[in-house]
C-alpha positions as CSV (number, residue, x, y, z in Angstrom):
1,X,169.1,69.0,121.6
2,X,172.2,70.8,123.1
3,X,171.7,74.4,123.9
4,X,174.2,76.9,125.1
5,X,174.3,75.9,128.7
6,X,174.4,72.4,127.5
7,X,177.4,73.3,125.7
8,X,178.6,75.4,128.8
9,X,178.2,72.5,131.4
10,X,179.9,70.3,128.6
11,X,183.0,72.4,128.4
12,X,183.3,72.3,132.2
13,X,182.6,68.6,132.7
14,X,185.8,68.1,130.3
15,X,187.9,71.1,131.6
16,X,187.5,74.0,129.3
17,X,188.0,77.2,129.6
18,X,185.3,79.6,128.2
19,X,186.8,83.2,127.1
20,X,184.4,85.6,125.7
21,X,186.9,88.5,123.6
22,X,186.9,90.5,120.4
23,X,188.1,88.0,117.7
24,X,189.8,89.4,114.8
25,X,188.1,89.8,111.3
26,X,185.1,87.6,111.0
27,X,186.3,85.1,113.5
28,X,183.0,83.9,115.6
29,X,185.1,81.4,117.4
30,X,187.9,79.7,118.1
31,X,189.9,77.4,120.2
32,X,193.6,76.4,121.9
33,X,193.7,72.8,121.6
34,X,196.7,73.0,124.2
35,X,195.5,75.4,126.6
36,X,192.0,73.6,126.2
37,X,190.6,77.1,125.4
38,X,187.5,78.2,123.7
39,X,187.3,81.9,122.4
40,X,183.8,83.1,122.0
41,X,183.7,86.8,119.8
42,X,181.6,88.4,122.2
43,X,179.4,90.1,119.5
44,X,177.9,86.5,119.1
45,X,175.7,87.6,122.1
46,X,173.1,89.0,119.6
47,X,173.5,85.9,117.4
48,X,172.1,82.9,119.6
49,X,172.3,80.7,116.3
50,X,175.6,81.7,115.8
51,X,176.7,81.5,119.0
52,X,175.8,77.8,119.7
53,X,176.6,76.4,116.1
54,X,180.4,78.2,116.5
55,X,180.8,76.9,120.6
56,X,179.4,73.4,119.4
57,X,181.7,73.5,116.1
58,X,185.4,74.4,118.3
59,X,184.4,72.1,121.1
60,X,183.9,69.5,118.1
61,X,187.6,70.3,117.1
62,X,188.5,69.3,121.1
63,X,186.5,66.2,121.0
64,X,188.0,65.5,117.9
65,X,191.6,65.7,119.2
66,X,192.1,68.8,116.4
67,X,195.2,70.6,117.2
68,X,196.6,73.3,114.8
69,X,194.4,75.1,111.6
70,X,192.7,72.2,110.1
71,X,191.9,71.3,106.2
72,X,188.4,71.6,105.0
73,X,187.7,68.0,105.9
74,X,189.1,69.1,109.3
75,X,186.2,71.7,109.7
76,X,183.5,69.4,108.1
77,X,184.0,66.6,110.8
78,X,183.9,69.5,113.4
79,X,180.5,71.1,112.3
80,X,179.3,67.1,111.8
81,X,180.3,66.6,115.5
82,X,178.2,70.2,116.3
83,X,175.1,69.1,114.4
84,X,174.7,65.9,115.8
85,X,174.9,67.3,119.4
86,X,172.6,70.3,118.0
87,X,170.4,68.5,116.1
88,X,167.8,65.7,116.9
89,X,166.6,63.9,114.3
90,X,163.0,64.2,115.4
91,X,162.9,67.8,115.2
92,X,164.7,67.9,111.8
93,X,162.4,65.7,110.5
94,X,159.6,67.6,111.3
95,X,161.2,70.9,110.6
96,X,162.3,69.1,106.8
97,X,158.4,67.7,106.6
98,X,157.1,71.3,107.1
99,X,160.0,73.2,105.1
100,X,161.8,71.0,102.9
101,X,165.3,70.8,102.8
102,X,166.3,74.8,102.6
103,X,169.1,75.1,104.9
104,X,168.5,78.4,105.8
105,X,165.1,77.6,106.8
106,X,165.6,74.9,108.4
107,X,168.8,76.7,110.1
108,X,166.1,79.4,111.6
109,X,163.7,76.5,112.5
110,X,166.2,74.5,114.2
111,X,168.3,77.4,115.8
112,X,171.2,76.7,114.2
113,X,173.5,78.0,111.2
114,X,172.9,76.8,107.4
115,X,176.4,75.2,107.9
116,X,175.5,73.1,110.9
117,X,172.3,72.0,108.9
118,X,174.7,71.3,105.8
119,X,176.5,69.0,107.8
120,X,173.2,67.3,109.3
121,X,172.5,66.6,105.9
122,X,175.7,65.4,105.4
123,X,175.5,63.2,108.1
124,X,172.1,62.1,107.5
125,X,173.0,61.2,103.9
126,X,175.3,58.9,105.2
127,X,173.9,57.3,108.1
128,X,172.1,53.9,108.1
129,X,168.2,54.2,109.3
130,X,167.1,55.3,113.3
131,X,163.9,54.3,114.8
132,X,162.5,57.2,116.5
133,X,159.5,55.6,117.6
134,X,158.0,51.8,117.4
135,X,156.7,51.6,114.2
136,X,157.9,55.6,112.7
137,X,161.4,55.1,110.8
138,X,163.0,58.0,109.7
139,X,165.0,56.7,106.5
140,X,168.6,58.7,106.9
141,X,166.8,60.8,109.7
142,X,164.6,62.4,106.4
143,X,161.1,63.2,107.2
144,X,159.7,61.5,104.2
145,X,158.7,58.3,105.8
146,X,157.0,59.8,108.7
147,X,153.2,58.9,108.2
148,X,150.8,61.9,107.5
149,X,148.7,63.3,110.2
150,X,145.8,63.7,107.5
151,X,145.8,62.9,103.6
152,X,145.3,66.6,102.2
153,X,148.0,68.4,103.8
154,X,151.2,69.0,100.7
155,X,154.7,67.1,100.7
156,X,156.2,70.5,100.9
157,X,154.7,74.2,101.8
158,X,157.3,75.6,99.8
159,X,158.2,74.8,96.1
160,X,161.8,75.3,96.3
């Protein structure tokens, strides 16, 4: 839904500073809640999944009024906040329909990270039913009730 220059305008419609550097140890990302600063590794560059799931995921924190190193549920709601903004529940559904429910897969499908489709899932598990369409409900955004486009084709092309 989002992509990076989504994400980009985003910061600069709420007044945040974008600063590509060389973050320490395996730091993709991070961000100064009181300087309203995102830091970008800049070896994300050759990582476009990475890249959007970790600017999506700190700008989460920002939107979340995070402040400070957060607990696990701290980064959970921040990578919940990412998915839905990268996510649509359309495409997932179809990408799930096709793939099954493989994060990684879907992850490459959906041009995200296995983490921010985790936390679709998450989301999705706990979310009450969307109409995409008239008629076409997608039950907890899964692509199970989405009506076949012919009879022979298999639930899933992989047997996970």
């Amino acid at each position: 839904m989002m992509s990076f220059t989504d994400l980009c305008d985003y910061a600069h419609e709420i007044d945040v500073t974008i600063v590509w550097a060389r973050m320490a140890g395996t730091y993709a990302a991070a961000v100064d809640a009181a300087t309203r600063t995102v830091y970008l590794d800049n070896r994300l560059d050759q990582h476009p999944a990475e890249l959007v799931s970790a600017f999506a995921h700190e700008l989460g924190h920002l939107a979340l009024g995070h402040v400070g190193p957060q607990d696990a549920k701290g980064e959970d709601r921040a990578d919940e906040w990412a998915a839905r903004r990268l996510i649509s529940p359309v495409e997932y559904a179809a990408a799930e329909r096709i793939l099954g429910p493989n994060p990684f897969l879907l992850g490459v499908e959906l041009g995200v990270t296995m983490r921010i489709v985790r936390a679709w899932q998450r989301v999705a598990a706990s979310s009450p039913c969307v109409v995409s369409e008239p008629g076409v409900r997608l039950s907890s955004y899964s692509s199970r009730a989405l009506p076949r486009v012919s009879g022979d084709e298999p639930d899933l092309l992989f047997d996970f």
